[in-house]
Structures are given as C-alpha cells and as structure tokens.
N, CA, C and O atoms as CSV, one atom per row, in Angstrom:
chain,resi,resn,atom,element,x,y,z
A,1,UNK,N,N,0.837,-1.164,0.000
A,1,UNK,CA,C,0.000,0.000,0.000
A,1,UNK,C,C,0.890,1.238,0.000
A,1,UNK,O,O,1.748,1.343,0.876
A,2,UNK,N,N,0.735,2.210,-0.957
A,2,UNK,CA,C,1.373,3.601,-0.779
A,2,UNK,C,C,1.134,4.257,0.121
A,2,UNK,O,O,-0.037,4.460,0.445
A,3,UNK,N,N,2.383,4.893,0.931
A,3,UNK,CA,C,1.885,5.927,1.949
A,3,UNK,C,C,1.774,7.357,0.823
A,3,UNK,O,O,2.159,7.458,-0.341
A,4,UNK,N,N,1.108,8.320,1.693
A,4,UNK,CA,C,1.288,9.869,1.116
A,4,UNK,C,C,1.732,10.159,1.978
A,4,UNK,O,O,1.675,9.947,3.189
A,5,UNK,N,N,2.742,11.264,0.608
A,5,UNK,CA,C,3.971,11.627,1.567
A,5,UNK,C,C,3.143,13.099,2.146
A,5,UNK,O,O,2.261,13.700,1.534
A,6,UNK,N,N,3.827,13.523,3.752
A,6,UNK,CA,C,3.723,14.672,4.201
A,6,UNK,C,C,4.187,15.652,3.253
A,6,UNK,O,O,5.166,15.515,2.520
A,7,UNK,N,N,3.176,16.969,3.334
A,7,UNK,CA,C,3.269,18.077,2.821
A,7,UNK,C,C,4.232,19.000,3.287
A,7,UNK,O,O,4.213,18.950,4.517
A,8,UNK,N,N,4.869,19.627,2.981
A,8,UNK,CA,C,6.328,20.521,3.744
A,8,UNK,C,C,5.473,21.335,4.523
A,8,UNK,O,O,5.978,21.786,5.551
A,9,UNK,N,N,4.037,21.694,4.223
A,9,UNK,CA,C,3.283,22.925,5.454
A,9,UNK,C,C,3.162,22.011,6.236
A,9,UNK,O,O,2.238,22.502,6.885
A,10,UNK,N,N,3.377,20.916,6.783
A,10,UNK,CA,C,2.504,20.340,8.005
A,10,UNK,C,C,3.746,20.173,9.314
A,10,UNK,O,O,3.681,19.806,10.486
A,11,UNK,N,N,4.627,20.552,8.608
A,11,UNK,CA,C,6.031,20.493,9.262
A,11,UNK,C,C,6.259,21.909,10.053
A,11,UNK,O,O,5.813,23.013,9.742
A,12,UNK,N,N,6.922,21.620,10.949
A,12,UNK,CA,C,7.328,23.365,11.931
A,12,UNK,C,C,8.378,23.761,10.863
A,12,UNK,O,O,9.083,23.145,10.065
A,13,UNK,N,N,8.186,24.983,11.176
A,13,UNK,CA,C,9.249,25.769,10.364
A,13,UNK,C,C,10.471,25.906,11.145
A,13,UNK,O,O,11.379,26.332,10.431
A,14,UNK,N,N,10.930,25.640,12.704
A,14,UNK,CA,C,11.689,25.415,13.295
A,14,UNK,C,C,11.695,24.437,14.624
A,14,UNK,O,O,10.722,24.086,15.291
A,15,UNK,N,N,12.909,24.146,14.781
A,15,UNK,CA,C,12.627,23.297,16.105
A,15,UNK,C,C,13.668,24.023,17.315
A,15,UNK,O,O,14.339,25.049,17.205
A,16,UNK,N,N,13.546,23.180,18.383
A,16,UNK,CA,C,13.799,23.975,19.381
A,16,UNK,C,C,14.763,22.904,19.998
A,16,UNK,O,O,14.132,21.905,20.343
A,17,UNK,N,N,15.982,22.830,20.214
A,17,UNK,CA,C,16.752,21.926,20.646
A,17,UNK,C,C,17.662,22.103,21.644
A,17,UNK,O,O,18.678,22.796,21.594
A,18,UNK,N,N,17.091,21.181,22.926
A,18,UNK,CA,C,18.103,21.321,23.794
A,18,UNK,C,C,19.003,20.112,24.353
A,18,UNK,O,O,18.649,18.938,24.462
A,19,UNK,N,N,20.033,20.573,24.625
A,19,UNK,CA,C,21.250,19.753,25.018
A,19,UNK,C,C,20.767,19.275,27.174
A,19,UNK,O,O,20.717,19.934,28.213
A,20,UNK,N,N,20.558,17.959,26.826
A,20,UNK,CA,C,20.108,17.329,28.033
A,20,UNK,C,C,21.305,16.432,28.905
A,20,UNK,O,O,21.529,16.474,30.114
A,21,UNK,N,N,21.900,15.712,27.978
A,21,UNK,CA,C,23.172,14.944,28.420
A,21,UNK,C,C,24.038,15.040,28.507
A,21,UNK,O,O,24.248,15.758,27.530
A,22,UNK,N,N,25.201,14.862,29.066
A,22,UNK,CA,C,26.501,14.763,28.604
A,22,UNK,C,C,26.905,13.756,27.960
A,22,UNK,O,O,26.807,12.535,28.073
A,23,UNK,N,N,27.533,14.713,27.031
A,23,UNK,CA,C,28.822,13.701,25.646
A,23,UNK,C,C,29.616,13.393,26.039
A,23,UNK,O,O,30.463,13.186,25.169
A,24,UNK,N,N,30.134,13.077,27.531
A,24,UNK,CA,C,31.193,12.954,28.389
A,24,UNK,C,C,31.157,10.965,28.117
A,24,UNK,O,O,30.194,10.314,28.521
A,25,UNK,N,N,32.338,10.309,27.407
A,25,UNK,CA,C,32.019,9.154,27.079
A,25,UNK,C,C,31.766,8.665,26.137
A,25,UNK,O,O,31.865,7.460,25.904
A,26,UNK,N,N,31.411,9.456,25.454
A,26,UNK,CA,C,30.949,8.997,23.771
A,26,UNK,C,C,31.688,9.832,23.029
A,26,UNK,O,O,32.139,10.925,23.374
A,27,UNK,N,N,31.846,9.051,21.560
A,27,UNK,CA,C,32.621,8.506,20.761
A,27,UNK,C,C,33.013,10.132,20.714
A,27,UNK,O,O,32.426,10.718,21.624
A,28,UNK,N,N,33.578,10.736,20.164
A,28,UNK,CA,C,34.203,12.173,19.687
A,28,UNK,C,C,32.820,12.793,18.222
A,28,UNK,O,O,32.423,13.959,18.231
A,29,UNK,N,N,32.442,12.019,17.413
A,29,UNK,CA,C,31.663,12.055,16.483
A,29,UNK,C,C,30.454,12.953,17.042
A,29,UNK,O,O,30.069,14.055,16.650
A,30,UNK,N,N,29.950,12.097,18.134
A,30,UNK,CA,C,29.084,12.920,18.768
A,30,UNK,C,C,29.257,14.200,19.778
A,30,UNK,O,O,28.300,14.933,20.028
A,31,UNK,N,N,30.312,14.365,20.229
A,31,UNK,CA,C,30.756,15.087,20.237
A,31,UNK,C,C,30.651,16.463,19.645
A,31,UNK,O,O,30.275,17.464,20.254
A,32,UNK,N,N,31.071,16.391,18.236
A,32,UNK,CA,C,31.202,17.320,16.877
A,32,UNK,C,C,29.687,17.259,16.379
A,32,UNK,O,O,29.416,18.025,15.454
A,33,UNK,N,N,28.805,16.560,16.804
A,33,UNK,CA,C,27.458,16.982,15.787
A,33,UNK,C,C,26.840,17.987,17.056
A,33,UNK,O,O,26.166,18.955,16.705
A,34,UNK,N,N,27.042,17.785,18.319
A,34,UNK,CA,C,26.326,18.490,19.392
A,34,UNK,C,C,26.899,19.771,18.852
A,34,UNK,O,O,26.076,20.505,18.306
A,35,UNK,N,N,28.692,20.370,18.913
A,35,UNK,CA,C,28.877,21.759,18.564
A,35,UNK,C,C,28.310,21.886,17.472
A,35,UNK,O,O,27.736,22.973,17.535
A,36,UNK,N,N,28.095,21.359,16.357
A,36,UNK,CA,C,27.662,21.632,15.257
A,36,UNK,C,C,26.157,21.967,14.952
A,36,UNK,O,O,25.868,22.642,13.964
A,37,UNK,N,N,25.401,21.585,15.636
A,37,UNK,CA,C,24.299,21.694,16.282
A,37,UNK,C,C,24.393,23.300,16.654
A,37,UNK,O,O,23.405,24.033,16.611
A,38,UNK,N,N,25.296,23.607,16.907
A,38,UNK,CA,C,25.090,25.152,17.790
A,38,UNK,C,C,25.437,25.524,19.595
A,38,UNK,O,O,25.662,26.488,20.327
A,39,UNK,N,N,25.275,23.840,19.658
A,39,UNK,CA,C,25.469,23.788,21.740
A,39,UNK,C,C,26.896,24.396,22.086
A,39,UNK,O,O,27.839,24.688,21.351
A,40,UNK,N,N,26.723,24.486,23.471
A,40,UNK,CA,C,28.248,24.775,23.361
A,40,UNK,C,C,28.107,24.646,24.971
A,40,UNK,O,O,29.139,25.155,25.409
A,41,UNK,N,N,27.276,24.183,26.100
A,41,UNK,CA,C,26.599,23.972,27.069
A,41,UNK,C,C,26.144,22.751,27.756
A,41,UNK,O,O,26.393,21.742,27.095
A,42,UNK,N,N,25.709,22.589,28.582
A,42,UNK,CA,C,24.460,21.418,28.752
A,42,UNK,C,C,23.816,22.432,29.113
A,42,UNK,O,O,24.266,23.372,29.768
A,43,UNK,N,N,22.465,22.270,28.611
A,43,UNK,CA,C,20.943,22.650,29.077
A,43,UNK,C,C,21.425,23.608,28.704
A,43,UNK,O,O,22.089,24.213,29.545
A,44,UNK,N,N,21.336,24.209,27.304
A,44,UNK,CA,C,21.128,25.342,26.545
A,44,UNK,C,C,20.642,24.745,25.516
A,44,UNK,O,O,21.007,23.755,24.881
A,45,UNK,N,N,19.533,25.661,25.394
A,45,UNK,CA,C,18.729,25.704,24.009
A,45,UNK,C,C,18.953,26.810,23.206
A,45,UNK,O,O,19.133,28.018,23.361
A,46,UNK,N,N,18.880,25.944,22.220
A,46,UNK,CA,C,19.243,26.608,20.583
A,46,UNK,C,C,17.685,26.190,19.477
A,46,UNK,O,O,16.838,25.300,19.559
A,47,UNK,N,N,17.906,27.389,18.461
A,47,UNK,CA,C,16.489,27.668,17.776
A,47,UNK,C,C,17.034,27.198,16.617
A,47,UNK,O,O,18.190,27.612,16.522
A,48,UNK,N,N,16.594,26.265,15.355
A,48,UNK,CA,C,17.055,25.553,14.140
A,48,UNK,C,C,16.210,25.329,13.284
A,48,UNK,O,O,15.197,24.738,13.660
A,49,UNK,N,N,16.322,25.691,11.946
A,49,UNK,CA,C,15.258,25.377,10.984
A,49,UNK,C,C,15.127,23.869,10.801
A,49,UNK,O,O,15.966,22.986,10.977
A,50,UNK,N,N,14.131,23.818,10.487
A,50,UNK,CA,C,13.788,21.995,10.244
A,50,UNK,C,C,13.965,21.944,8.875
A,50,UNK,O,O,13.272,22.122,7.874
A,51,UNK,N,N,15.404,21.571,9.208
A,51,UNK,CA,C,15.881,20.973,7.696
A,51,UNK,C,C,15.964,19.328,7.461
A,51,UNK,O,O,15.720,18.657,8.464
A,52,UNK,N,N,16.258,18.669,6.335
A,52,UNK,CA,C,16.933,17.336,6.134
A,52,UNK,C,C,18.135,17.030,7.220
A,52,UNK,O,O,18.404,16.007,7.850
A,53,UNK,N,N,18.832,18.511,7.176
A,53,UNK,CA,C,20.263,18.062,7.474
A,53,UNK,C,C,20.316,17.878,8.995
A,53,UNK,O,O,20.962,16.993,9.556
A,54,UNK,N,N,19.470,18.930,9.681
A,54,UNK,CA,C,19.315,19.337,11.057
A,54,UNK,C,C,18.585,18.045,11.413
A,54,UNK,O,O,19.188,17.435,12.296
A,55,UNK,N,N,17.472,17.441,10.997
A,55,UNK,CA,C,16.919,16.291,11.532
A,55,UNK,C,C,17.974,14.918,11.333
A,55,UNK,O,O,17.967,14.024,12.179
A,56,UNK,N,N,18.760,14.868,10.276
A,56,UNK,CA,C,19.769,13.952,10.536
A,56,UNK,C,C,20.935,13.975,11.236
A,56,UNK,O,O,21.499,12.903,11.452
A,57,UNK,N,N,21.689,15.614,11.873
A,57,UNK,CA,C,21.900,15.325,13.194
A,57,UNK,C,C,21.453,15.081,14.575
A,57,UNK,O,O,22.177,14.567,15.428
A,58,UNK,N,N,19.657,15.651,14.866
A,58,UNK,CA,C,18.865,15.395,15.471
A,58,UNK,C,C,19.012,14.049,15.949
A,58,UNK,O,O,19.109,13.632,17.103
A,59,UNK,N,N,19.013,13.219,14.435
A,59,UNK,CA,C,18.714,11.761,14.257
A,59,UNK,C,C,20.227,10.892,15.658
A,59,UNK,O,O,20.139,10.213,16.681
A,60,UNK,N,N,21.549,11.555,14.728
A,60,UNK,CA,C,22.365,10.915,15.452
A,60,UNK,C,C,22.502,10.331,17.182
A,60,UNK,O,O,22.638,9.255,17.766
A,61,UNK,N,N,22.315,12.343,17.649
A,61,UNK,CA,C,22.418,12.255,18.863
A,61,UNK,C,C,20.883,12.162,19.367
A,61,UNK,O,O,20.741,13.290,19.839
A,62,UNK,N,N,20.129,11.756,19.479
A,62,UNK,CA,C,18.678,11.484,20.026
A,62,UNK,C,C,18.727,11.402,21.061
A,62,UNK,O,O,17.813,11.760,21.803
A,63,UNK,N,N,19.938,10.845,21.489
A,63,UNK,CA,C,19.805,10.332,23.310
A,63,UNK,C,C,20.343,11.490,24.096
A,63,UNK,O,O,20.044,11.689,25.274
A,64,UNK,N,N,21.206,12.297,23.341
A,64,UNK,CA,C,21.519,14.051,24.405
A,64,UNK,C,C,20.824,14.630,24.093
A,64,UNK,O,O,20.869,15.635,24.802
A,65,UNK,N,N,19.642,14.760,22.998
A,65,UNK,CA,C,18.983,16.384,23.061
A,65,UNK,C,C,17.951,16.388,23.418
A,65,UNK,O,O,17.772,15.370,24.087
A,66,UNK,N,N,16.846,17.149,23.350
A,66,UNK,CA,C,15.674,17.036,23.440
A,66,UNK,C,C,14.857,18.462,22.703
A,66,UNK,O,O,15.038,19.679,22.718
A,67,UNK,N,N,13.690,17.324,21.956
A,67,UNK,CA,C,13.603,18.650,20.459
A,67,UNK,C,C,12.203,18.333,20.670
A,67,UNK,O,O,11.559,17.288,20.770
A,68,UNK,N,N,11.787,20.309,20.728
A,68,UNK,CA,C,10.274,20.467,20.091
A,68,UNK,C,C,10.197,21.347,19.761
A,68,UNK,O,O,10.995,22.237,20.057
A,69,UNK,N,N,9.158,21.502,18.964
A,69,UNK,CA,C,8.625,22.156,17.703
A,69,UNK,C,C,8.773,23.422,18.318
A,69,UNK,O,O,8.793,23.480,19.547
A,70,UNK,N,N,8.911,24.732,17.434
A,70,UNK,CA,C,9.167,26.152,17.341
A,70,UNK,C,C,7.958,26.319,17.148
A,70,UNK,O,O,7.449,25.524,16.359
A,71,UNK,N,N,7.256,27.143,17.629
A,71,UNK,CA,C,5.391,27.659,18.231
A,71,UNK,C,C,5.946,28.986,17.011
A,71,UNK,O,O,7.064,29.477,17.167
A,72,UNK,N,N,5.210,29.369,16.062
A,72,UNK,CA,C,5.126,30.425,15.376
A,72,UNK,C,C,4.330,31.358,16.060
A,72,UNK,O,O,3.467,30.709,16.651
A,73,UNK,N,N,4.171,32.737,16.308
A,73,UNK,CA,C,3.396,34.108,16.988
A,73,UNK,C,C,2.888,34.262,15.726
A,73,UNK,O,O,2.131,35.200,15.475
C-alpha cells in the first residue's frame, strides 16, 4: 500500500533543541554533531530550521537532546 507523503506545510518551520546529556564518554563524532548543532553547554537551548540536514543530526544524537517544535506568533 502507498503511503502519502507529508506536505512541507505540516512540518514546523523550526525546532527547538536542547542539550540534556553529557557527551562525556561517547565517541568524539558525537561530540562534533552536538557543537555543530550550535550547543556549546548542557541545558542550553538553541532555535534551528527543520531541515533534512538538522533532523539527521537530530537523528544521530537522540539520546543528548531534546527537540520540540518552534510555536510560530
């Protein structure tokens, strides 16, 4: 059975990502996607467009951040 694919409007236009864990222990890789990400902290949040690229570092580190949706005014 075909799925339909999501529409790009149904998506946030940003997400909201914060650094929950320490990378203290893990591999160096992860490491470099957290700065890259924007962190530079624990428990600082940073504001990110919801891109491909941003959800596939999202993807990596899943277990340090914690991401929700950017509320548009």
């Amino acid at each position: 059975m075909a799925r339909a694919k999501k529409s790009a409007s149904s998506r946030p236009q940003s997400l909201r990502i914060r650094w929950v864990r320490s990378a203290i222990g893990h591999p160096i890789h992860f490491r470099e996607t957290i700065r890259g990400l924007g962190l530079h902290r624990l428990h600082e949040t940073v504001v990110r467009p919801d891109t491909p690229a941003i959800r596939g570092m999202i993807l990596k580190v899943r277990h340090l951040v914690e991401v929700t949706p950017e509320t548009q005014s």
